[in-house]
C-alpha positions in Angstrom: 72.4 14.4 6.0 72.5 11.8 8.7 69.6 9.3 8.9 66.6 9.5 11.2 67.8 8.1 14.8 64.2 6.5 15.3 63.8 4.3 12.2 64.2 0.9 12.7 66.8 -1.0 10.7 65.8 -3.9 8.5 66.9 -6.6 11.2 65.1 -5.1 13.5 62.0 -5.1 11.6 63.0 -9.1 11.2 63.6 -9.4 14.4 60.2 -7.8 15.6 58.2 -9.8 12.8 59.5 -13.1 14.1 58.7 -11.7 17.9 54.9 -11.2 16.7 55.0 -15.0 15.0 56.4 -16.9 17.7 54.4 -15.0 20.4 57.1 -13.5 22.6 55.7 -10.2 21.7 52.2 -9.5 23.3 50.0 -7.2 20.8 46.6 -7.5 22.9 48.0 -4.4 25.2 46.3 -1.3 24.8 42.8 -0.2 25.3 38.8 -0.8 24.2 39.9 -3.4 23.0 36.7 -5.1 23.0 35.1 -2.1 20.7 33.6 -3.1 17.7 33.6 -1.0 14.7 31.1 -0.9 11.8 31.8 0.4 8.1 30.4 3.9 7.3 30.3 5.7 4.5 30.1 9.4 5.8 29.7 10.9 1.9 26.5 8.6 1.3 23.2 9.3 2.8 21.4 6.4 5.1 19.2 4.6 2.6 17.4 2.9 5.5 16.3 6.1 6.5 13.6 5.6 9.0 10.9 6.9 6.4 8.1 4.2 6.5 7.0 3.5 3.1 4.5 0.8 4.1 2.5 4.3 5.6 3.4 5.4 2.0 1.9 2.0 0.2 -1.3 3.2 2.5 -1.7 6.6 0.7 -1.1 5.3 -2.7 -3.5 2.7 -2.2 -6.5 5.1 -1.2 -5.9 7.5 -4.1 -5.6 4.7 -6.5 -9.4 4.5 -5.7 -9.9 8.0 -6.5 -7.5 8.3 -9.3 -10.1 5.7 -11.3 -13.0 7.2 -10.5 -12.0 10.7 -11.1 -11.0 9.5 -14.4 -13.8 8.2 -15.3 -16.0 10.9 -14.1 -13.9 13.6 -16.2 -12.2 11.4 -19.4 -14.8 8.8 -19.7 -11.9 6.1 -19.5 -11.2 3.5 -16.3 -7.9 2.1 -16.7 -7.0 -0.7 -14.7 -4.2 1.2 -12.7 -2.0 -0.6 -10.7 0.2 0.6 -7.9 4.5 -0.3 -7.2 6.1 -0.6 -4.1 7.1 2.7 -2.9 10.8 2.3 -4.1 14.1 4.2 -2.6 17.1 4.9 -5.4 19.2 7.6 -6.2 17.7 10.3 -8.5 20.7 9.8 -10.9 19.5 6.0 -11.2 15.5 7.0 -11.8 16.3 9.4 -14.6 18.5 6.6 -16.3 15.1 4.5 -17.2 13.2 7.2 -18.6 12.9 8.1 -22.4 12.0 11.3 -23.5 9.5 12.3 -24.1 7.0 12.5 -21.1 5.0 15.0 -19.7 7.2 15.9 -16.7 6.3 18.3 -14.4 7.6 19.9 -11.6 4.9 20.3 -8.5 4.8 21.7 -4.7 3.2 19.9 -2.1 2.9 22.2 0.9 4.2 22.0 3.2 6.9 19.7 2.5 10.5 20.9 1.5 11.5 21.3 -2.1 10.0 20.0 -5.4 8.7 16.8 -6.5 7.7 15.2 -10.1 4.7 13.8 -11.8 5.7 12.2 -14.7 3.0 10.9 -16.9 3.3 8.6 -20.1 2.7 9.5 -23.4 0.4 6.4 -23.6 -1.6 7.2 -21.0 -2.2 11.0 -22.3 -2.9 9.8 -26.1 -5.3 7.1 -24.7 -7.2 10.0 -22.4 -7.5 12.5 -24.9 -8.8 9.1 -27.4 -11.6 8.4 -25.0 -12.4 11.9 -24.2 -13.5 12.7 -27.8 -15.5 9.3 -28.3 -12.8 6.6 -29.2 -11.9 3.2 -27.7 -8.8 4.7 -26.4 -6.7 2.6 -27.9 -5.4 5.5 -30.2 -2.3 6.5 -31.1 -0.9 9.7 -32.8 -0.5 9.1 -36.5 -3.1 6.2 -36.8 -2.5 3.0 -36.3 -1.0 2.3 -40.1 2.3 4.9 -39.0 4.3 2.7 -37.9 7.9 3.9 -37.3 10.9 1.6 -38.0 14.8 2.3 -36.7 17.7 1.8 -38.5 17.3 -1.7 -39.7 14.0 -1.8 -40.7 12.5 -2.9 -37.5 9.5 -1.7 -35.8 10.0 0.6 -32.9 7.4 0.1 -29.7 3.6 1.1 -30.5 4.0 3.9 -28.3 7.1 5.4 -29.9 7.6 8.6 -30.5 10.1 11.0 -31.6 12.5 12.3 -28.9 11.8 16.0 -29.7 8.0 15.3 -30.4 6.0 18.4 -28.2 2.6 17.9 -26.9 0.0 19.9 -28.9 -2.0 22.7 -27.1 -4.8 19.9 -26.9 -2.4 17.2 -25.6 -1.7 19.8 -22.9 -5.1 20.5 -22.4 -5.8 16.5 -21.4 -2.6 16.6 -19.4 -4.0 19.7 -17.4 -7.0 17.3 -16.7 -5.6 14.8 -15.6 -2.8 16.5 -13.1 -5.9 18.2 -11.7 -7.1 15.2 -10.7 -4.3 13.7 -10.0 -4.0 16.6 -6.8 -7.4 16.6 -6.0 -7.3 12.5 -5.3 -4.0 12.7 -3.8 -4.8 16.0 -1.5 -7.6 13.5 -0.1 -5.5 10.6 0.3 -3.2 12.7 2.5 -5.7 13.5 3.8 -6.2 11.0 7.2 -2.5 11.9 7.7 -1.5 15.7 7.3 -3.6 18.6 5.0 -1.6 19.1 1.6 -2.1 21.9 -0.9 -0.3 21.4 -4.8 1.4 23.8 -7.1 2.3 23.4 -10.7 5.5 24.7 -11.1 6.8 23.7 -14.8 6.6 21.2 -17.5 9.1 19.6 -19.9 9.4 16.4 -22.2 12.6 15.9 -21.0 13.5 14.2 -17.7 17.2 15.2 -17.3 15.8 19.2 -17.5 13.5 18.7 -13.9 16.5 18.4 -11.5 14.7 18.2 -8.3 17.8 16.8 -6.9 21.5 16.0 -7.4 22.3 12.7 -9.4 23.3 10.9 -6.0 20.2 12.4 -3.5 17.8 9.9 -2.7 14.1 9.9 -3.9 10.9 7.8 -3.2 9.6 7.0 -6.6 5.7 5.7 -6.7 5.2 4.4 -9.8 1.5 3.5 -10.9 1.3 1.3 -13.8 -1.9 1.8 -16.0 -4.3 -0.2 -18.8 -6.2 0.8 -20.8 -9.1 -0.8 -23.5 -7.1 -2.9 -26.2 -3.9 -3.2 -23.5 -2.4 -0.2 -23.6 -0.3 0.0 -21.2 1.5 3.4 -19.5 2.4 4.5 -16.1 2.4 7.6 -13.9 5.2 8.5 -11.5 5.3 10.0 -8.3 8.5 11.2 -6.9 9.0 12.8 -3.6 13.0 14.0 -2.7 13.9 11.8 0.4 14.9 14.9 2.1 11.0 16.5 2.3 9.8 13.2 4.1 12.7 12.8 6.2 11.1 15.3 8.4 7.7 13.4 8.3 9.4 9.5 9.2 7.8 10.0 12.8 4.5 10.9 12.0 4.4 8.2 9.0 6.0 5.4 11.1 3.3 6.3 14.3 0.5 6.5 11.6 1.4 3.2 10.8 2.1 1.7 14.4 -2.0 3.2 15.0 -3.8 1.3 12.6 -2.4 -2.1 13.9 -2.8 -0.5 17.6 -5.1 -2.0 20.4 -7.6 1.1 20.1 -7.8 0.3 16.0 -9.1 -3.4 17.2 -11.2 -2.4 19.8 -13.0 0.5 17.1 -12.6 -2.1 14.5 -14.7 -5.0 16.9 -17.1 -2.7 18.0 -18.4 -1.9 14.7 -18.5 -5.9 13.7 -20.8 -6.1 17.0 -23.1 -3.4 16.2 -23.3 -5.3 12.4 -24.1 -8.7 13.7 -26.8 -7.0 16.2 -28.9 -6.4 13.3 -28.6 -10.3 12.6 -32.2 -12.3 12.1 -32.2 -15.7 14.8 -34.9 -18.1 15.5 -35.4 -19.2 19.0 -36.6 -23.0 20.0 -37.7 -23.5 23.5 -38.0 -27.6 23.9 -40.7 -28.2 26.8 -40.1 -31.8 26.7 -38.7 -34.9 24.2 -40.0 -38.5 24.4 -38.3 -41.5 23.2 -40.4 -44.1 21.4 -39.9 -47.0 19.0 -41.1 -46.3 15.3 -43.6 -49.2 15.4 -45.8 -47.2 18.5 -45.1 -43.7 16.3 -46.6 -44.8 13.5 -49.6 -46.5 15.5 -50.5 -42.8 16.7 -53.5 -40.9 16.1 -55.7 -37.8 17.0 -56.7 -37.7 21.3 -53.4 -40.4 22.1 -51.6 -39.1 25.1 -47.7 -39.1 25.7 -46.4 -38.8 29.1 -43.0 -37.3 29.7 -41.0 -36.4 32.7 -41.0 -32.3 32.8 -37.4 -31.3 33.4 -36.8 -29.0 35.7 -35.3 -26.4 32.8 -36.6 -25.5 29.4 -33.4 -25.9 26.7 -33.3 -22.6 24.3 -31.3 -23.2 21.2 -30.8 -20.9 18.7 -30.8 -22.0 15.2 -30.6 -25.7 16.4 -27.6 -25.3 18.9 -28.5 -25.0 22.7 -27.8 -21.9 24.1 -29.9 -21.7 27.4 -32.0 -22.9 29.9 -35.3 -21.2 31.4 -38.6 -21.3 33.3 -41.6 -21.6 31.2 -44.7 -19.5 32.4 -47.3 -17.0 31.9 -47.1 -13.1 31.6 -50.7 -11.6 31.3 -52.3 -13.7 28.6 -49.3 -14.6 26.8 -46.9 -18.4 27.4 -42.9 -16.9 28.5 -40.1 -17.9 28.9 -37.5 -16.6 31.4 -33.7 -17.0 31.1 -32.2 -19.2 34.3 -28.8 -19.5 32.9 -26.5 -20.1 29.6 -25.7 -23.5 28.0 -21.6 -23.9 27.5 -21.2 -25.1 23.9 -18.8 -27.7 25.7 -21.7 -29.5 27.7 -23.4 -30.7 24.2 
């Protein structure tokens, strides 16, 4: 078979090569060739999204608040809980730090898309259910004397437990508990933002069995770290798919935008004025002021007389600083005084 009529021979290559080195050969012809390009990976979603998680950080914050007190209204217990930064990762990532088991559970919040998770602690459930029947909460299953050791010999983590280790009917009863007021202080910290309404879907001690998304999706994981009496320490996680806030990113980036608005400020300076309104001052009208050496002052007794130019003015001062000036007179059978004109704190 004869060879291809339009491939170039090796000294021709050479030949072009050398043309390209020594410049004989323009290679700026062509077009755009001012375009830029910029790398993009069309199989991996935008993690920069455009979902505002500072508006997130917001919501978190407020049912922190509630979280504790509903806690201690219902489980007698206050842990010091302590939220995270909203963070963004792949789901695959998340479920690569968690240790069965947990109390994971699959919820709906309507009306956003798909499922999300609250995953709650072991530590955090034993140390509920502890204070709810009269303990310190510092209480672990087994007593404090079981104390379980790996291979070696060493002691495993306080709050250890057995992989395959289900919660008893009365561990999910405390669980129950708390997810119920987990929604109800949540549902109210949506609240200023958008209504939401929760459903429980499932549970499982296992994390890699609540696939509310593929390995590589992203989620926004709020994770609120919790202590209780004696230090023990747990957490609760929150995990919305990135997908059912996408749709939100307008509303939570505007809700942000408004409380740093002009109309926020205004609302929020308003209220200051109508506080310091209520404010107690005393008022000093000064008729007059003579100056006199200490030597006549002290020479000074009951009928002397002091003569003193009258300015044309009266100085008002509030609390010592001079504020205005005024007529001095009579209204009916009471001394007055009438407001000419202000004092600028830059005259004194």
């Amino acid at each position: 078979m004869a060879e291809t009529s339009n491939l170039l021979s090796p000294e021709e290559l050479a030949a072009l090569a050398q043309g390209i080195d020594d410049g004989s050969i323009a290679v700026d012809t062509g077009f755009n060739l001012t375009t830029r390009v910029k790398k993009h990976d069309l199989a991996s979603e935008d993690s920069t999204l455009g979902v505002n998680t500072s508006s997130l950080e917001m919501i978190n914050e407020r049912f922190v608040r509630l979280f504790r007190s509903g806690l201690m209204e219902v489980l007698r217990t206050s842990p010091r809980i302590t939220p995270s930064r909203a963070q963004i990762v792949r789901f695959g990532d998340y479920l690569k730090d968690l240790r069965a088991p947990l109390s994971v559970n699959t919820i709906r919040i309507n009306p956003l898309r798909g499922f999300s998770l609250v995953v709650i602690e072991p530590t955090l459930v034993f140390s509920a259910l502890d204070n709810f029947f009269g303990g310190t909460g510092s209480g672990m299953p087994g007593g404090p004397k079981r104390r379980a050791t790996d291979r070696d010999g060493e002691p495993l983590p306080a709050n250890w437990l057995p992989p395959g280790r289900m919660f008893t009917p009365t561990e999910s009863r405390i669980i129950k508990i708390i997810l119920d007021i987990f929604f109800r202080s949540l549902k109210e910290a949506w609240a200023p933002l958008m209504g939401v309404e929760f459903d429980h879907v499932g549970s499982e001690i296992n994390p890699q069995f609540a696939q509310i998304a593929d390995e590589n999706d992203l989620v926004i994981m709020s994770r609120f770290e919790t202590e209780g009496v004696g230090g023990i320490k747990g957490f609760v996680d929150l995990v919305y798919p990135y997908s059912s806030l996408k749709p939100l990113r307008d509303m939570l980036r505007n809700r942000v935008q408004a409380d740093g608005s002009a109309e926020s400020d205004l609302k929020w300076r308003n209220e200051l004025t109508a506080a310091v309104g209520d404010a107690t001052l005393e008022l000093q009208v000064l008729l007059g002021q003579v100056t006199a050496h200490y030597s006549k002052v002290e020479s000074l007794k009951e009928g002397d007389l002091l003569f003193f130019k009258k300015p044309e003015l009266a100085s008002i001062s509030i609390d010592g600083i001079p504020a205005f000036e005024g007529q001095v007179g009579m209204t009916g059978p009471q001394v007055a005084v009438r407001i000419e004109k202000p004092i600028s704190p830059e005259t004194n």
